[in-house]
C-alpha positions in Angstrom: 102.3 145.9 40.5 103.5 143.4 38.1 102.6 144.2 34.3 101.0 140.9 33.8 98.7 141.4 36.9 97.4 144.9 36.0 96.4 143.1 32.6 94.3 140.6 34.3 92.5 143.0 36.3 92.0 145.5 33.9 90.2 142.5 31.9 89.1 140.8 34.7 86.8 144.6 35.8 86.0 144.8 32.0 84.0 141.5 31.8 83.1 141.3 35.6 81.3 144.8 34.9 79.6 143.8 31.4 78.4 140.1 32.6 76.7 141.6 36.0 75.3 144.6 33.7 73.8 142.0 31.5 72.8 139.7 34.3 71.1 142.3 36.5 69.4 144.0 33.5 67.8 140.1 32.9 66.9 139.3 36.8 65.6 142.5 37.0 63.0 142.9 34.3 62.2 138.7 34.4 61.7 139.8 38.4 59.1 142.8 37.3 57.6 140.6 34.9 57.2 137.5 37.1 54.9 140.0 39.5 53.3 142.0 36.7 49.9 139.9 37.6 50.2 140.9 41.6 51.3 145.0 40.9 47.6 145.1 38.5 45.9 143.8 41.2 46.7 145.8 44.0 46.3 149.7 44.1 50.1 149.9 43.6 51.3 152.8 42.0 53.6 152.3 38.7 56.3 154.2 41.1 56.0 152.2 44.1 56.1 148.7 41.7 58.8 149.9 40.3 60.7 151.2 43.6 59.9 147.5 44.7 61.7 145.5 42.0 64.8 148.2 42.4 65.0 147.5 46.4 65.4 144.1 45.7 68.2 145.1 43.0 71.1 145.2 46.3 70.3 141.7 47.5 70.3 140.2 44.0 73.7 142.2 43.1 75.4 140.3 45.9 73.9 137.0 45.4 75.1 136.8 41.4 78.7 138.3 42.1 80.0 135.2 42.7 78.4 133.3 39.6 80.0 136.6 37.9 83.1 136.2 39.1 83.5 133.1 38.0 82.2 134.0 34.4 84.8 136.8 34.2 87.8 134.9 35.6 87.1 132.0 32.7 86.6 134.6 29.9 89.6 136.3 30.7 92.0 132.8 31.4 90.4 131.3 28.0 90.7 134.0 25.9 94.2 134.4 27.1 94.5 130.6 27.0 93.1 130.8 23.3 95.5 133.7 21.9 98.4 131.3 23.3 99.5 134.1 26.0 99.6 131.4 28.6 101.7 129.4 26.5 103.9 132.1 26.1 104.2 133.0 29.7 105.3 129.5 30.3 108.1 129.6 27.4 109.3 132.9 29.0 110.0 130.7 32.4 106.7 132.4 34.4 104.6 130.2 36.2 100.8 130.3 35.2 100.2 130.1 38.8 102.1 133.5 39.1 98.3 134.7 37.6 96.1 133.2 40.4 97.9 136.1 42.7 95.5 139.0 41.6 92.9 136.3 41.2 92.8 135.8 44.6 93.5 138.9 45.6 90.2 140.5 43.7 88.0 137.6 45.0 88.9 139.1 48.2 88.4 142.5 47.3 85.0 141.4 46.5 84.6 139.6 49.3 84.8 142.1 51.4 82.7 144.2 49.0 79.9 141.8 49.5 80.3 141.5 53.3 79.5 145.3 53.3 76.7 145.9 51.3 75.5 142.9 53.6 75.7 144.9 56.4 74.5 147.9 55.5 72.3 148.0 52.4 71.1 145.0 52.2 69.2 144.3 55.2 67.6 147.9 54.5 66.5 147.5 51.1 65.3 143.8 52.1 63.5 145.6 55.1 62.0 148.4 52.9 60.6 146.0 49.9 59.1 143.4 52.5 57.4 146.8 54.0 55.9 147.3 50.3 55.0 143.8 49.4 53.1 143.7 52.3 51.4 147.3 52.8 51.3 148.8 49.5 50.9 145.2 47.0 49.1 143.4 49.6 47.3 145.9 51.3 48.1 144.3 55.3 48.2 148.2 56.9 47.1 146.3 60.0 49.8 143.9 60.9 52.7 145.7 62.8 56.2 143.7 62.6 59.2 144.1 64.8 62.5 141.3 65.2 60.5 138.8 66.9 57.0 141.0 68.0 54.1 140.4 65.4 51.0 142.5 66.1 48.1 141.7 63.7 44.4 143.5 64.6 41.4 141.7 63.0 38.4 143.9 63.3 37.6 144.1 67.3 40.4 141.2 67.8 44.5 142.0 68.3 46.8 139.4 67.9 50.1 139.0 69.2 52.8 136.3 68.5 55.8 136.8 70.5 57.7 134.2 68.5 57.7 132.8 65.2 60.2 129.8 64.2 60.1 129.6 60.2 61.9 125.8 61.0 59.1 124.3 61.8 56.5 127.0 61.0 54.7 127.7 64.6 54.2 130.4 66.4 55.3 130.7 70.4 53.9 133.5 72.7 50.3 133.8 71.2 47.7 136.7 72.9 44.7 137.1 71.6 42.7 140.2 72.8 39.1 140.5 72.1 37.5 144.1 72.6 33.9 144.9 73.3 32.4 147.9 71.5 33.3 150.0 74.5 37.3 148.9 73.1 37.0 147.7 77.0 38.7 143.8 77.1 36.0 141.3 77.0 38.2 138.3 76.2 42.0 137.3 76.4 43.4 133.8 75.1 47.3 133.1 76.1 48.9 130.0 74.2 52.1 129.2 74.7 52.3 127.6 71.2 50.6 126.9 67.9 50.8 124.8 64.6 48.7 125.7 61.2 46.7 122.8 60.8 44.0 122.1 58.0 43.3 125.9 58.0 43.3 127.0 61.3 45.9 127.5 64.1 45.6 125.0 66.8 47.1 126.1 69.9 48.3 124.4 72.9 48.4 125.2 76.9 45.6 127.8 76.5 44.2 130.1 79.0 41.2 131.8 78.1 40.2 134.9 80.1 36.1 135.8 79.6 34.3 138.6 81.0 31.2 138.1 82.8 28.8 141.0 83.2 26.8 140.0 85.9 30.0 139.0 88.1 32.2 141.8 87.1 34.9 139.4 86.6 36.3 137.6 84.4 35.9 133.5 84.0 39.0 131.6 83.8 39.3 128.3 81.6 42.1 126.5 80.5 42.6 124.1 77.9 45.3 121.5 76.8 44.4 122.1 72.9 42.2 124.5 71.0 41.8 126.0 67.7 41.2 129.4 66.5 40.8 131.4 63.3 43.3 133.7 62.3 43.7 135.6 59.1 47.5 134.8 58.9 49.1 132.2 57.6 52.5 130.9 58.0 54.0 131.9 54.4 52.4 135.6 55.9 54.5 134.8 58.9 58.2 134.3 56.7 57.3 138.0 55.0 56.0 139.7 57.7 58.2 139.0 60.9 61.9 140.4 60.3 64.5 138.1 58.5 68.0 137.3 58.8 68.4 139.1 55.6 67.5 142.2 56.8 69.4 142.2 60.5 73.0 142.8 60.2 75.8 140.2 62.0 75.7 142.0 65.2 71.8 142.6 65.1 71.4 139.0 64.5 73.2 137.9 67.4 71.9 140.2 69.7 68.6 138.8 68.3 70.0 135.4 68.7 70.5 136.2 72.7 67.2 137.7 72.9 65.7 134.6 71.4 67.1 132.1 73.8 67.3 133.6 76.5 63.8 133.7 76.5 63.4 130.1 76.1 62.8 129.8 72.1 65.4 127.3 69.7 67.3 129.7 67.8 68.9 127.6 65.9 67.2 128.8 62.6 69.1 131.9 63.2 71.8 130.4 64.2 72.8 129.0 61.2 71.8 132.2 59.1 74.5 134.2 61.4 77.4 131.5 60.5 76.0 131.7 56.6 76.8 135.6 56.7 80.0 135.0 57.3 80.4 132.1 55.1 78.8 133.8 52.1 81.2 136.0 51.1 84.5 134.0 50.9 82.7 132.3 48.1 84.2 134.8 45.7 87.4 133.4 46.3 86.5 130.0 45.5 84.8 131.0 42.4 87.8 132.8 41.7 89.9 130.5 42.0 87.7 127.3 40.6 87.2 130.1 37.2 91.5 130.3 37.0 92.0 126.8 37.2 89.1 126.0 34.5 90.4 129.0 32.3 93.7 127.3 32.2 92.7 124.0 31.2 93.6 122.8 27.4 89.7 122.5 26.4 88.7 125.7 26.8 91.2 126.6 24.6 89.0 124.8 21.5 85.8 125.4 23.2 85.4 128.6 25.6 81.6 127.7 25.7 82.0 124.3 27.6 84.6 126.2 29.9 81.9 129.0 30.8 79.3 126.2 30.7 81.0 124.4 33.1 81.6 127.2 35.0 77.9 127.8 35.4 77.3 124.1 36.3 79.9 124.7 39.1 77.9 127.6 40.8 74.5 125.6 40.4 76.3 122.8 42.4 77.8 124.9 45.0 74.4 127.0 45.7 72.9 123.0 45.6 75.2 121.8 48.1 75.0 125.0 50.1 71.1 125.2 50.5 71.0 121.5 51.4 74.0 121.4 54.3 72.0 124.6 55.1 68.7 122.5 55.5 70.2 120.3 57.3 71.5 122.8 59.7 67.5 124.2 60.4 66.5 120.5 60.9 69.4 120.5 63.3 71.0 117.4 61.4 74.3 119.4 61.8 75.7 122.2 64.2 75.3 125.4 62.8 78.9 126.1 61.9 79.3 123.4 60.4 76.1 123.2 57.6 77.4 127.0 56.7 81.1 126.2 56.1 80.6 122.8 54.7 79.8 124.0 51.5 82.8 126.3 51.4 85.2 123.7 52.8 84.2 121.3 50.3 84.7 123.8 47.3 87.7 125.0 48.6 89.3 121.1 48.3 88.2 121.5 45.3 89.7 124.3 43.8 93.2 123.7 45.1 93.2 120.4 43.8 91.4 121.9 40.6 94.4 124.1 40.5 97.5 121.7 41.2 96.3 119.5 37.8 96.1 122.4 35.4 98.0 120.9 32.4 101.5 121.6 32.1 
């Protein structure tokens, strides 16, 4: 390996490792903070509030290595820019360009990096810290979660929603099961659909199932519409039922089959699956935008503005990102497409961004 390259990543580790220290050590205790008023009052032990905030450590790790990396790829180019070493790599008939090798080379190392914890930590710690939140801080011991099952029991009453869509928030699939004090059956609705409206959850295509004593049957009615009263509530829904974030890329499609083939748009999920593979190759980008900003002439006076800009860079990528993503749920654009934009666009960028360094 090249001198020159095992000097930018030895410097490149140095700061990369120092700024996500800093970073995490801020997110972290803001993050504990933020909930400080939820943890007081539930029955929470300090243990658990604190093995709450840690599980969510993995998933906020992976989310700031990019803004990192492109932190630590400008403090390394613009202090090197500043000392005049890329002026004397120039004068010594190098290319600066020669420099964006390990560059991209560790944004794909980290790549990578991220694409595994994303498959395997991750979606556990997400799993495990939902489980917490909404057990232990909440105190909802009676709702039982799976991929798409929800089971929810409210006193003599069981719940199930086969299908929640958190696009459009309603619920596909709905059984409810009322139970006499015998715990015999003495009333079953099936809905094939519901919407939260002004507090209650109004169902559609109903079939409600009563039991008559004096018949020893049950009476059949249906309805087009009907409301009903359920101690859940769509922002319950996002938390309880399992998320993208905690299914891994092969789990998710196989979720994704699941899901259609039993009739329900998947589309949501859909575009999550595309986003896990579009997430990671982000560190290069930010790699390779933080190189070509490093270079420039103005950092050289001002590192501040460079790492400033730098910031503003990420803020407008995660921006662009989480709106092409939108548009994908609202199926505006195909999947694939509201993932990658994003990426495709910033990847323009940063080639062009690199081409116009000053000579």
């Amino acid at each position: 390996m090249p001198v020159l390259h095992k000097y930018y990543l030895k410097e490149f580790i140095k700061f990369f490792l120092i700024i996500q220290m800093i970073i995490m050590i801020i997110i972290i205790s803001v993050d504990y903070l933020a909930k400080l008023d939820h943890f007081l009052g539930s029955q929470a032990t300090i243990f658990q509030t604190f093995g709450y905030v840690l599980l969510r450590a993995p998933i906020m790790l992976v989310g700031l290595v990019p803004s990192v990396i492109v932190l630590s790829v400008i403090a390394v180019f613009g202090l090197m820019n500043r000392s005049n070493e890329l002026v004397a790599i120039k004068s010594s008939g190098i290319s600066v360009y020669f420099l964006v090798r390990p560059v991209i080379i560790s944004g794909i190392v980290l790549a990578l990096l991220v694409f595994f914890l994303g498959e395997t930590i991750v979606p556990i710690t997400k799993a495990k810290s939902n489980v917490i939140e909404q057990e232990v801080i909440k105190g909802k011991k009676e709702v039982h979660r799976a991929r798409q099952d929800v089971w929810l029991r409210q006193d003599n009453v069981i719940v199930h929603i086969n299908y929640f869509n958190p696009a459009d928030k309603t619920i596909a699939g709905v059984i409810l099961t009322e139970l006499d004090e015998n715990f015999n059956i003495s009333k079953r609705i099936d809905a094939q659909k519901g919407v939260y409206q002004n507090g209650k959850w109004s169902v559609s295509k109903v079939l409600e199932q009563t039991y008559n004593k004096d018949e020893d049957d049950y009476i059949v009615t249906p309805y087009e519409n009907k409301e009903y009263s359920m101690d859940l509530l769509p922002e319950d829904l996002e938390k309880i039922v399992k998320k993208s974030k905690e299914m891994s890329i092969l789990e998710l499609a196989e979720y994704i089959r699941k899901v259609e083939s039993e009739g329900y748009d998947a589309t949501t999920y859909k575009v999550d699956l595309f986003g896990k593979t579009a997430f990671p190759f982000v560190c290069v980008l930010m790699a390779m935008i933080g190189a070509a900003l490093g270079m420039r002439s103005f950092v050289k006076e001002s590192m501040p503005l460079g790492i400033a800009i730098g910031i503003g860079v990420s803020f407008l990528y995660w921006i662009m990102h989480g709106f092409c993503i939108s548009l994908g749920y609202g199926n505006v654009l195909p999947p694939f497409v509201s993932a990658w934009l994003a990426n495709i666009f910033f990847f323009c960028f940063a080639i062009l961004f690199l081409i116009t360094v000053d000579d």
